[in-house]
matplotlib code that plots the C-alpha trace (Angstrom):
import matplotlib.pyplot as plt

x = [56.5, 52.8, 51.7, 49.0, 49.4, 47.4, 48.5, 48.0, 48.7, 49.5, 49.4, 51.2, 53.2, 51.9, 53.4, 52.2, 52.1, 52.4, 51.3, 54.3, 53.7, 53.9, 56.0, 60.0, 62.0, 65.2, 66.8, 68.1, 64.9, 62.3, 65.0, 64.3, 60.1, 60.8, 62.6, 60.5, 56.4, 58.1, 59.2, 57.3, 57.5, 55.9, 52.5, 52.4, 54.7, 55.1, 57.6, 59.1, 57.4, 55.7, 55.9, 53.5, 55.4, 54.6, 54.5, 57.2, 56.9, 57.9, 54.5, 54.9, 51.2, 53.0, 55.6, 57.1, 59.4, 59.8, 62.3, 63.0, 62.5, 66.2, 65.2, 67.8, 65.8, 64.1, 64.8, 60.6, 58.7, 55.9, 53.8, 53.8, 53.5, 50.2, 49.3, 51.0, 49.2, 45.4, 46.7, 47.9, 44.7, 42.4, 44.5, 44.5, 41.3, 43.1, 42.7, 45.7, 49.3, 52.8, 54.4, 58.4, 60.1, 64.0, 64.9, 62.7, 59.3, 56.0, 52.9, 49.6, 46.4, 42.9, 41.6, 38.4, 37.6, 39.2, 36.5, 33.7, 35.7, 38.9, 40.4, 43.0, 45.8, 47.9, 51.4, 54.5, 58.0, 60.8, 63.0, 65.3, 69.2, 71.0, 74.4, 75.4, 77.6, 74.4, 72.8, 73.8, 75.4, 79.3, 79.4, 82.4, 80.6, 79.4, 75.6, 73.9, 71.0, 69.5, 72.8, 72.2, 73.9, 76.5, 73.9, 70.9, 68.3, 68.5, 64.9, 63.5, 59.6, 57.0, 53.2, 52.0, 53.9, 50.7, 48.1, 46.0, 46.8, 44.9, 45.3, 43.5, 43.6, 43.3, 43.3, 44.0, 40.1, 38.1, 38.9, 37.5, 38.9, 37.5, 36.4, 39.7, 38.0, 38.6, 34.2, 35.5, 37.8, 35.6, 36.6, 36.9, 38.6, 41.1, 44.7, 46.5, 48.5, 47.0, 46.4, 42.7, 43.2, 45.2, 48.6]
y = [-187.9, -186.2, -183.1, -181.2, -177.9, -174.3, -172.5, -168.9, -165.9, -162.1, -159.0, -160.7, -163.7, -167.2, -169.9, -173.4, -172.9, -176.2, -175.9, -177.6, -176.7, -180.4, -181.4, -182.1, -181.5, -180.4, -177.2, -179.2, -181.6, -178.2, -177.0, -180.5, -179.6, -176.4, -176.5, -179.5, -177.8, -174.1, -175.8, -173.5, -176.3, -178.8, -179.6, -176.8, -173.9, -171.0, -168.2, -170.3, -172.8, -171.1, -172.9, -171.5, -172.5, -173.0, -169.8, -170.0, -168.9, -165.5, -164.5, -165.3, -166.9, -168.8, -167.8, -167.9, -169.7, -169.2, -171.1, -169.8, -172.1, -172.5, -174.3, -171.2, -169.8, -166.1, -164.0, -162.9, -162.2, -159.8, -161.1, -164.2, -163.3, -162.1, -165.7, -167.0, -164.4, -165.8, -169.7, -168.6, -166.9, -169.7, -172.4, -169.9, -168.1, -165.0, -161.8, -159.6, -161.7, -161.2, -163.7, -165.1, -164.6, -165.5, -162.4, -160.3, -160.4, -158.8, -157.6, -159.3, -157.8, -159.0, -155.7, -154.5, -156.4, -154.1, -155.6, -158.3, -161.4, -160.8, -161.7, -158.6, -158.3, -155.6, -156.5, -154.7, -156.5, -155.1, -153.7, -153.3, -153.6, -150.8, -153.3, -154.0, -156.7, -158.8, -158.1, -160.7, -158.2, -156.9, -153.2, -151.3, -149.0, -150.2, -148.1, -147.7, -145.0, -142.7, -143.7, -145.1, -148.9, -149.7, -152.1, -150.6, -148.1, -144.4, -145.2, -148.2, -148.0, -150.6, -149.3, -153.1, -151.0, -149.5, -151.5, -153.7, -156.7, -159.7, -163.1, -166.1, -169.6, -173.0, -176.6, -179.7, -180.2, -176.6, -173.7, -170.9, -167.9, -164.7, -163.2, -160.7, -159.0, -154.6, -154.8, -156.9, -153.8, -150.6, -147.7, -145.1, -147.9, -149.1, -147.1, -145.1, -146.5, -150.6, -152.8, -153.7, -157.1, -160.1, -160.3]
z = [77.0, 76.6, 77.8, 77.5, 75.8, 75.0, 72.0, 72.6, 71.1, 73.0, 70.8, 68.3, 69.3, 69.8, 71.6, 73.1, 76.8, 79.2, 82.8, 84.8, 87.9, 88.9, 86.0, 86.8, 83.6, 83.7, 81.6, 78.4, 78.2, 78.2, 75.7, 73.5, 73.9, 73.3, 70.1, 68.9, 70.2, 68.7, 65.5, 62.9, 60.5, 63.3, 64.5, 66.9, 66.0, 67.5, 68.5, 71.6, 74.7, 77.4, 81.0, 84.0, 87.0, 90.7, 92.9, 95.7, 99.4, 99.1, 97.7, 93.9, 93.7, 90.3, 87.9, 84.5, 82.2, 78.4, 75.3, 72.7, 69.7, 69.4, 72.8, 74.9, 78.2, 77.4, 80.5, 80.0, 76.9, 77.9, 75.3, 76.7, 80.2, 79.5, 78.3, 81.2, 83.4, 82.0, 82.7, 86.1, 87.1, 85.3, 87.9, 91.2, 90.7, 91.1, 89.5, 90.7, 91.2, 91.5, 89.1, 88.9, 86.0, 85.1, 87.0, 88.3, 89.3, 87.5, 88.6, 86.0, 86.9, 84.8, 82.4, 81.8, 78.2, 75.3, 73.4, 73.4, 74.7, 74.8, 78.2, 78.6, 80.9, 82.5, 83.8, 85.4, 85.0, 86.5, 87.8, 84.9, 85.1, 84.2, 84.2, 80.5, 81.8, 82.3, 79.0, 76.5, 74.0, 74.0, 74.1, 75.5, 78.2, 81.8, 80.5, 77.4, 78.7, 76.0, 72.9, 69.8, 69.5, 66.5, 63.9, 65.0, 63.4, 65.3, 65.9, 65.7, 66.2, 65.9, 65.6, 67.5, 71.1, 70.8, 70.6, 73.2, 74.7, 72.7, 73.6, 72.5, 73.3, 71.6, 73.3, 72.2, 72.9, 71.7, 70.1, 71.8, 69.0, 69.0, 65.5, 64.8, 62.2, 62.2, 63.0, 66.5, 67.7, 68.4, 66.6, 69.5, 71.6, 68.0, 69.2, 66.4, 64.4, 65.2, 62.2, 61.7, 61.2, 63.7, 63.5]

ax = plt.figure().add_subplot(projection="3d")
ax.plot(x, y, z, "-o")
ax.set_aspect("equal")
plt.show()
């Protein structure tokens, strides 16, 4: 089977993204595309398979699926939701949309630029379960809010949580990259703590 594919990237993480909103694939086949487009060692690579989906008739103007490359199904991926978010508003001409993920729903609205050319998206996933039954870890407590979990760091802190959203595509067809270089990212506009140069 052929599809056509975008390999993007979102503040970090890149992933080929499909649009199947007419495409009818079951579960374990998008798990075999996932695992073989995500395969870093592949033509593609990338940190799983992005899918924008149809919207549904409660007002979802299109949704979201994402793979992991070990082909299991990502509840969301906020990365890739912004990716997903840019596809979906490129194919709806929409600016402002409630989108489906696994779970929940999110709220993608198009940014002002951060800088020259790069498309920049604000989203709002939620709501959040509180339910540690539905979380796919084992823990012996019905709520983890505020406690340190056995394995982990105390504090685990990554300075990308703070920088701007950047996403850039590439077709099978053009590349349409923006220049990542620290000159690209204005000074006054550069968060603390953001690397100067693409992830």
């Amino acid at each position: 089977m052929r599809f056509d594919l975008i390999k993007c990237h979102g503040s970090g993480n890149d992933f080929p993204l499909i649009d199947a909103r007419a495409l009818s694939l079951g579960d374990a086949d998008w798990a075999r595309v996932a695992r073989a487009l995500a395969d870093r060692a592949g033509p593609v690579g990338g940190d799983g398979l992005l899918l924008l989906t149809a919207g549904d008739e409660d007002g979802r103007a299109f949704g979201m699926r994402m793979f992991n490359s070990d082909g299991s199904e990502s509840e969301t991926c906020l990365n890739g939701l912004r990716c997903v978010a840019r596809a979906g508003f490129a194919a709806t001409g929409l600016t402002r949309a409630t989108a489906r993920l696994k779970t929940s729903d999110a709220l993608v609205v198009r940014d002002a630029e951060i800088a020259p050319g790069v498309f920049t998206v604000r989203e709002t996933a939620g709501p959040a379960s509180l339910d540690v039954a539905a979380w796919p870890m084992h823990v012996d407590a019905d709520q983890i809010v505020e406690a340190p979990l056995a394995g982990l760091p105390r504090r685990a802190r990554s300075p990308r949580w703070r920088c701007p959203t950047r996403i850039w595509w590439r077709s099978s067809r053009r590349s349409t990259m923006p220049n990542w270089s620290a000159s690209a990212w204005p000074a006054r506009r550069r968060p603390t703590g953001c690397p100067t140069a693409p992830m």
